[in-house]
N, C-alpha and C positions, 0 to 999 in steps of 0.2 A: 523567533518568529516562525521559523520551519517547524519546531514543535507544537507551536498554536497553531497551524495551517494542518489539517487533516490532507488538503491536496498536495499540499509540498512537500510534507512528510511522506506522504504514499513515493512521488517523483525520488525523490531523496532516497528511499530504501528499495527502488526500483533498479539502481545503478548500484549501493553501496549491499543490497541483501546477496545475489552471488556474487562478489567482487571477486573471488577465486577465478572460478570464471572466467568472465571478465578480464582479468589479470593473463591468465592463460592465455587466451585469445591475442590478445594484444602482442603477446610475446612471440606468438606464432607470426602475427603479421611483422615485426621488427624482425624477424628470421628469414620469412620469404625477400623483406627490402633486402637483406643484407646482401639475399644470394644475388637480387638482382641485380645490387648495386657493383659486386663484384662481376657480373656475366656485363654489363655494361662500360665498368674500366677496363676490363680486356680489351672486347671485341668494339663497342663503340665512343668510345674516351672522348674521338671527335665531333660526334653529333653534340654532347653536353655544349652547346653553346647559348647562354642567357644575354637577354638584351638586359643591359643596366644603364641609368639614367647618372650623371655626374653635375653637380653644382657648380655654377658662374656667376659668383656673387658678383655685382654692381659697386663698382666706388664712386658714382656721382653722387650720394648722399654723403658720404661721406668727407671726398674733398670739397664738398660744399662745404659742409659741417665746419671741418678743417678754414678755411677762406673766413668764413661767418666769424668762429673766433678770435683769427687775428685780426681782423680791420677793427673790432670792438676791442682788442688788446691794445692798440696803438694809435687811437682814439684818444684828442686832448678835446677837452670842452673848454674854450677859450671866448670874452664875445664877439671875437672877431672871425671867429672859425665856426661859430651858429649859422650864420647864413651858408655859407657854402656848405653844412654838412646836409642842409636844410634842400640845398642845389641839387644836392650830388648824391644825398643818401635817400631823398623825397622825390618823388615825379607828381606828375598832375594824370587826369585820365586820359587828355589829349599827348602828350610826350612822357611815355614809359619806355625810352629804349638804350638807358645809361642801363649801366652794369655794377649798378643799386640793386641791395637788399631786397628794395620796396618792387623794382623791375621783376625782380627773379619771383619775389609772392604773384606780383601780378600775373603774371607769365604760365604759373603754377595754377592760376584758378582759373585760369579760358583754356589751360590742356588738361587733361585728365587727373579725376582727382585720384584715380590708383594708380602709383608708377611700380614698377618690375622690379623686386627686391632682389630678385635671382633668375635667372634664366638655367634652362635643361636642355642636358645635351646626350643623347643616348649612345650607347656605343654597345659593341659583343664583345662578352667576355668567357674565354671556357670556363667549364663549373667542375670539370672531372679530371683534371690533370694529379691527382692522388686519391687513393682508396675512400678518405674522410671527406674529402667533399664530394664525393660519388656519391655517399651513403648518405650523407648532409641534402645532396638534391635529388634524390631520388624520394626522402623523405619529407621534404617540402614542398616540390614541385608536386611531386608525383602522387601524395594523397590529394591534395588540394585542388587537382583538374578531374572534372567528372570522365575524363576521357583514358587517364594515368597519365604514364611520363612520357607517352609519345607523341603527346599537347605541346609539350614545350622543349623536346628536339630538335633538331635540325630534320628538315622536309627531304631526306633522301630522295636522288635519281633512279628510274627501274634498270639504268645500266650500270648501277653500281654492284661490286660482285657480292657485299653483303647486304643485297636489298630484302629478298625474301628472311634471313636469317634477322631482320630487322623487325618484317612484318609480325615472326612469328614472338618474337622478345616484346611489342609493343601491345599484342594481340592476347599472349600470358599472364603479362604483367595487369594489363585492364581486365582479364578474367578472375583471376588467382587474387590479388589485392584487392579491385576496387568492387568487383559481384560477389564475390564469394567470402573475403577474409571478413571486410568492413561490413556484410549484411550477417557473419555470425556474431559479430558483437551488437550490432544493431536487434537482431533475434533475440539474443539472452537480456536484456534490456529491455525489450516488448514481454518478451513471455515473464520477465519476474512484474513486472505492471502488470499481466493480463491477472497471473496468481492472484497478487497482494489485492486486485479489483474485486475477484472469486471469495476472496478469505472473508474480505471486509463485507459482502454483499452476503453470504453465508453468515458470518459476525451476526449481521442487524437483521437476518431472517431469526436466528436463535433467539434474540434479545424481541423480539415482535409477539414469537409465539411460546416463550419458556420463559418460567419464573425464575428471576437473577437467584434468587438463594432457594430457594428449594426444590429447583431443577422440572416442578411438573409442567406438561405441554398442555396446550388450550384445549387439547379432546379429551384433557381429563375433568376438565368443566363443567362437555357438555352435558345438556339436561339434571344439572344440579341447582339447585337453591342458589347459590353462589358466582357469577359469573368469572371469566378470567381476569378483566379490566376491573375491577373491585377488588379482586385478590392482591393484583400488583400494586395496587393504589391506596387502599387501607389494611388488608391480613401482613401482603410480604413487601411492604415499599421500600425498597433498597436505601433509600437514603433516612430511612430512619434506625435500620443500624450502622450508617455510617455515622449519626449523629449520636446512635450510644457508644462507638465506640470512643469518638472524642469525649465524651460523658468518661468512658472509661478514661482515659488519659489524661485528662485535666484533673481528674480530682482526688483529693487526697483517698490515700490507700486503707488508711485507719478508718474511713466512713464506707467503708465497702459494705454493701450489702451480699448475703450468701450467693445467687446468681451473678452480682457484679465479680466475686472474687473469684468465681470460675470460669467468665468469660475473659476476665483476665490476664488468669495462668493460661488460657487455652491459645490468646492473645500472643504471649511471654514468648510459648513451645512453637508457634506459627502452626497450630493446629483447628481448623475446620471443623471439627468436630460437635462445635458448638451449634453450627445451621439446622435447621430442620430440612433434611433431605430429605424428598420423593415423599415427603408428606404434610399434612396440613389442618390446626387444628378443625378449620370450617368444614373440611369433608371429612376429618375425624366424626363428630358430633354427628353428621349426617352416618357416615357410615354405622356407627353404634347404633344408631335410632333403626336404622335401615337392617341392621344386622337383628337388633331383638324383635322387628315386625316380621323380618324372615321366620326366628327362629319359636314366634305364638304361633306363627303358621304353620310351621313342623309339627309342635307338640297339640294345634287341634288336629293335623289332620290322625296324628298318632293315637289321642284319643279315641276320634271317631273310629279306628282300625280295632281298638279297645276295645267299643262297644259292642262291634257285630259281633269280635269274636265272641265279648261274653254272652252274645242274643246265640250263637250258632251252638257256642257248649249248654247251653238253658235246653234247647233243643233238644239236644244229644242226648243230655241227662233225662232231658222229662220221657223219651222216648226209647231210653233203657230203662229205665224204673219201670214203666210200661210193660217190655218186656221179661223182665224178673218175676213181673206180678203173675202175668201170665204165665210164665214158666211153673211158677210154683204151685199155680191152680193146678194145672194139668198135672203134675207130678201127685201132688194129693189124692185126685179123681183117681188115676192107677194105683195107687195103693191102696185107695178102696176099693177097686172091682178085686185086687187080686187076694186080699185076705176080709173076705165080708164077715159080721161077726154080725146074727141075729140077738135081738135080744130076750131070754127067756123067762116065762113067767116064774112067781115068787113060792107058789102053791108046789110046783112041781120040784 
């Protein structure tokens, strides 16, 4: 039942998760009783006085009892002994005062119907005339009163000579045991609950906003096709490979299919390897689509850098040709002024 109880299992490994601890603690506090119990047989042996209660058990029920069975032990039924038993062991409601059976019922039902099985009697008894019942009441008394063991001492006189040395033993022991020792185990007790509260409330933050097998968080969702609650609900729903993996185990091994045989072995080796971690075929698909509309966008804009350059060297070109042309006019025209050649007639 504590392991079906999410809260009682929490409670349960609140105490049991440091028990070191714990345990520690504890042993410290059995150490400071000890010292007490011995500073207390010394010096105060006689304050250890307990009031104890003693039993006085009743034998009127009993020598009744006793009475009841022999009169019916030595008891003849005879018919001449009918009426008188009839006299003597019957009454009427006006005369009930023989010391008949029927007397003592009657008797019994006009006085109370609870009689005193036992009576108490209290008396003081010392509790510290040796080391082990020092340490025996020091350790029952003395956790057990919110006050310590100066609750259930003897009320010392201020004119007795160990009265302050009392105060300060009574004054120790309530600081040192019942504030200090019993609030560090009561501490380590809170603080492993406060933890296990933290871990478990951390736990179901993770389990809220992360995918159980492929580890992605819900901002890697946003502004996709695909939302996080659909991912977890039909892409990565945990409990449908917890139902291939019983698919794996139930079924025979010779029907394996190639995927089944390697989830398998992977199974076999206690190896994880199998999940699809930190990725996802649904934003796979999106990402490739996403990745080749990036990458038409690169190669237009590459083009278009393409074009100008070939519109900028068209340019260049037509406007070197240009000046070549020119070039070569001009060099022509000088070569004609500097060597002119008339042409002369045929006659001469």
């Amino acid at each position: 039942m504590i392991f079906r109880d999410a809260t009682l299992l929490q409670v349960t490994q609140s105490v049991t998760r440091n028990g070191k601890s714990i345990m520690l603690t504890m042993m410290l506090a059995l150490v400071l009783i000890y010292l007490f119990s011995v500073m207390g047989f010394v010096f105060f042996r006689d304050d250890f006085l307990t009031n104890i209660q003693t039993r006085l058990y009743s034998s009127y029920s009993h020598h009744r009892y006793r009475r009841s069975n022999t009169n019916m032990k030595t008891m003849t039924l005879t018919p001449t002994t009918i009426p008188s038993i009839i006299n003597n062991e019957f009454c009427t409601k006006d005369n009930c005062t023989n010391d008949t059976p029927v007397s003592h019922i009657h008797h019994a039902t006009q006085a109370s119907p609870i009689l005193p099985e036992e009576a108490v009697d209290e008396e003081v008894e010392r509790s510290c005339d040796t080391l082990f019942m020092c340490i025996v009441t020091t350790l029952n008394k003395g956790l057990r009163n919110g006050g310590g063991i100066g609750d259930v001492l003897r009320q010392p006189s201020n004119q007795e000579p160990l009265y302050f040395f009392r105060v300060i033993y009574d004054m120790m022991f309530f600081f040192i045991v019942i504030i200090i020792t019993l609030n560090l185990i009561f501490g380590v007790i809170i603080d492993n609950f406060a933890d296990l509260r933290t871990e478990k409330q951390r736990n179901d933050e993770i389990l809220r906003n992360t995918c159980f097998i492929c580890g992605l968080d819900r901002k890697s969702f946003d502004n996709k096709h695909v939302t996080f609650e659909d991912h977890i609900r039909k892409v990565h729903n945990m409990w449908n490979y917890v139902y291939f993996m019983v698919l794996i185990n139930v079924k025979d091994p010779t029907e394996y299919t190639g995927p089944e045989s390697y989830v398998h072995e992977m199974i076999e080796q206690r190896n994880l390897d199998w999940f699809p971690r930190m990725r996802t075929s649904s934003l796979d698909i999106q990402e490739d689509k996403n990745k080749e509309d990036q990458d038409s966008r690169i190669l237009k804009i590459q083009m278009e850098d393409a074009n100008k350059a070939i519109k900028t060297l068209t340019m260049e070109l037509a406007e070197l040709q240009k000046l070549v042309t020119e070039s070569r006019a001009q060099k022509h025209r000088m070569n004609f002024l500097q060597n002119p050649s008339l042409p002369t007639p045929i006659n001469s």
